[in-house]
N, C-alpha and C positions, 0 to 999 in steps of 0.2 A: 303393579308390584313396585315397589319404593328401591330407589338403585340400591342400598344397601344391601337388602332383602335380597336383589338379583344376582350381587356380585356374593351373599353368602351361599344362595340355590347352585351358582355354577362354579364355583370352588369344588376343588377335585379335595375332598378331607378324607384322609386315612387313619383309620380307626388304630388306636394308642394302646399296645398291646401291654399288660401289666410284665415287670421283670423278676416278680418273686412268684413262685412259682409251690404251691402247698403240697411237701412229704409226705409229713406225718403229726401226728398230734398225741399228746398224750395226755391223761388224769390223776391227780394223785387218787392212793386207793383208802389213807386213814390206817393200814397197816404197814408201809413200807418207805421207805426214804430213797427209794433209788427208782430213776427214772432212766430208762437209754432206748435210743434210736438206735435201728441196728441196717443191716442192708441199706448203708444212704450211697444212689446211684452219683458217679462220676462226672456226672453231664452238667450238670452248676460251675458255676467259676466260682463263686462262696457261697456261703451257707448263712441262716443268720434264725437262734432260736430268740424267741418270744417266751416269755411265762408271768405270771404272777405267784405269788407262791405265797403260801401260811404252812408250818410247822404245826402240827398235834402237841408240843413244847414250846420250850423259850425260840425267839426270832434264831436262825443259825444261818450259817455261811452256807452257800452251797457249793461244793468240790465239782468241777469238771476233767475227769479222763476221757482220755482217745484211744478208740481200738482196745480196751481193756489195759493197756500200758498203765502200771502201778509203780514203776520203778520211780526215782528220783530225775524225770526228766522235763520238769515243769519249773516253769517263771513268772513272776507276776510283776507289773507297778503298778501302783494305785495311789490317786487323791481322794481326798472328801472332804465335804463339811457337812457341818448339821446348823448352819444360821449361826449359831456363836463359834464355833471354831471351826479350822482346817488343819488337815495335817497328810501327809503323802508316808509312801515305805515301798519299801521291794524285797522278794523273796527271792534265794535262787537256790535250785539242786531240792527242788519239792515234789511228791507221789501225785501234786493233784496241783489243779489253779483255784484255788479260792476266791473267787471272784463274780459270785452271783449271791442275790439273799432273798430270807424268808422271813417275815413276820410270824409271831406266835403264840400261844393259848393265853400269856399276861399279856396280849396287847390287845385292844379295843376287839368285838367280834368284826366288824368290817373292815379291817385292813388287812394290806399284803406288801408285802416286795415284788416289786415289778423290776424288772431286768429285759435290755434287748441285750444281744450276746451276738457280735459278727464274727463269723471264721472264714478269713482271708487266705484264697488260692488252695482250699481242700484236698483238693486232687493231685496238686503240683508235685510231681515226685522228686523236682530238684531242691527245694526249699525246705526250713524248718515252717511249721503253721503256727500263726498270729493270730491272737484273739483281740477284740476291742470289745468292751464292755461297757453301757451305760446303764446303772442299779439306784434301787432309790427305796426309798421304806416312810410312808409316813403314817405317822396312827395319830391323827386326826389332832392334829395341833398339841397333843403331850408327846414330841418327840420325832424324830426321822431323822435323814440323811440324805445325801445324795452323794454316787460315787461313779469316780470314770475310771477304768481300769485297764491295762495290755496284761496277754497272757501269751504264754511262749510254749509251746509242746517241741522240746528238741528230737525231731524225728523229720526224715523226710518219705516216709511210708505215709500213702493216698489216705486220709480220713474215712473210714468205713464204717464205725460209731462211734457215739458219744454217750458219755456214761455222764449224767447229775446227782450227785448223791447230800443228802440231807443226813446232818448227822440223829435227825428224827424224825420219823413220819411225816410224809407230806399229807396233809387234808387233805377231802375228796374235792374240796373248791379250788385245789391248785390246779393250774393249766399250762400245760407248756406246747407251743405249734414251732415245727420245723419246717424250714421252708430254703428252698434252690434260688442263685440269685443269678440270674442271668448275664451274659453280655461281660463287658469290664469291670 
């Protein structure tokens, strides 16, 4: 055996446990624009959804609530650009965060908006909860963006669901996976 070979055989290696940890998953149905995760257990330090998404209509924003909460207690900032320009804004005293997106029935049939979406300290009952958002949409060189976004839910009651709502039908090609983020 070739010394390196020996000193790989007797190295003590401990197997590399993964820190996201899979909820829940959901589909769009082609009749409905609202998707929500419900019962999400406490045992994550943050949460972080995944989706791709296409709209039955025109591309649209997608709304995220907590806990069914519709009142005026949401915040946003956002940049973007789309290759020829950039431009930033911020919302405050809003029913929802607008901050995720969907391509739609005028845009190419292969494209989506894809969005990862972190929710920072979920559980923490001392805190208001932080969203970090990184979204993007491209249909196929006529067009896209990309955008990085914070989202504010002024509440410090544990995150118990999340509601995504499209203001049109999600197609059955949408996906979106909820998943528990371990550790710090």
């Amino acid at each position: 055996m070739s010394p390196i070979l020996g000193i790989i055989a007797s190295s003590n290696f401990q197997r590399v446990t993964s820190s996201y940890a899979s909820i829940a998953t959901a589909n769009g149905t082609g009749s409905s624009g609202v998707i929500t995760f419900s019962s999400i257990p406490s045992t994550y330090t943050h949460l972080q959804i995944r989706s791709i998404g296409r709209s039955t209509s025109t591309g649209t924003t997608i709304s995220i609530t907590a806990n069914g909460d519709t009142g005026s207690n949401y915040a946003r900032h956002y940049l973007y650009g789309d290759g020829a320009t950039a431009g930033a804004g911020a919302n405050a005293t809003q029913t929802s965060m607008q901050i995720a997106f969907t391509t739609g029935s005028g845009n190419l049939a292969d494209s989506y908006g894809a969005n990862v979406i972190d929710i920072l300290d979920y559980a923490n009952t001392n805190k208001y909860k932080t969203l970090r958002v990184l979204s993007g949409v491209d249909v196929n060189g006529s067009g896209g963006f990309v955008q990085l976004s914070s989202g504010l839910w002024q509440s410090s009651t544990a995150i118990t669901s999340i509601t995504l709502t499209n203001s049109t039908n999600y197609t059955t090609a949408t996906q979106f996976a909820l998943y528990g983020i371990k550790g710090a």
